[in-house]
C-alpha positions, 0 to 999 in steps of 0.5 A: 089385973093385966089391963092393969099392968101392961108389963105383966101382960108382956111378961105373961105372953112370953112365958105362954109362947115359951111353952111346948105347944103339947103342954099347952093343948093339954091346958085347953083339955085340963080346963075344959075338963074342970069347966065341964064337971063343975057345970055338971056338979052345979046344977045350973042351967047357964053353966050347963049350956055354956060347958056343953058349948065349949066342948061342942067347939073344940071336940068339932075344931079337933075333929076338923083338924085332925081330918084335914090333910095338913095333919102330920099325925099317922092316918091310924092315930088321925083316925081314932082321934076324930072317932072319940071326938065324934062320939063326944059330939054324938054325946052333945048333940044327944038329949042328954049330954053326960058332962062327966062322961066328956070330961073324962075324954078330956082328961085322957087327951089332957095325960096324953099330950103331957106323956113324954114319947118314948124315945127309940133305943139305939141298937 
């Protein structure tokens, strides 16, 4: 449809790029999410490994990242953010990789990057 249409291609970035980067890694939660209990509902084989794939790469990039030194979050943050992706890769890397169990985790990174921080009252 874009290759198509190049102006709406250059219009579709635009928007993407005005978009706040937290609403943006919750898109990747929320899809992610969708991908992982579709494959789960379907039975199939193919979407079976390829969620299970998916998940393996961002739960391993999100782990990577928020371990790394350059991350601005707070070290407790940092630390319980690498802790629930890691058990997210213990689940894939098991034998039986519970897809609904790591759309749920999903799901909970997906509302929390759509929560709005409380702003500190001024006193």
């Amino acid at each position: 449809m874009y290759a198509q249409n190049p102006q709406a291609l250059r219009a579709y970035g635009a928007v993407q790029a005005a978009r706040p980067l937290r609403e943006q890694e919750a898109e990747v939660y929320a899809i992610l999410s969708g991908r992982l209990r579709e494959a789960a509902a379907s039975g199939d084989p193919l979407a079976f490994t390829r969620a299970r794939a998916d998940a393996r790469r961002l739960f391993t990039t999100l782990q990577t990242l928020v371990l790394h030194e350059s991350c601005e979050l707070p070290r407790e943050l940092r630390g319980l953010i690498a802790s629930v992706a890691a058990a997210a890769l213990r689940d894939i890397e098991g034998g039986e990789t519970d897809l609904v169990f790591l759309a749920d985790i999903c799901d909970d990174f997906a509302a929390g990057l759509r929560a709005r921080p409380a702003v500190a009252a001024v006193a």
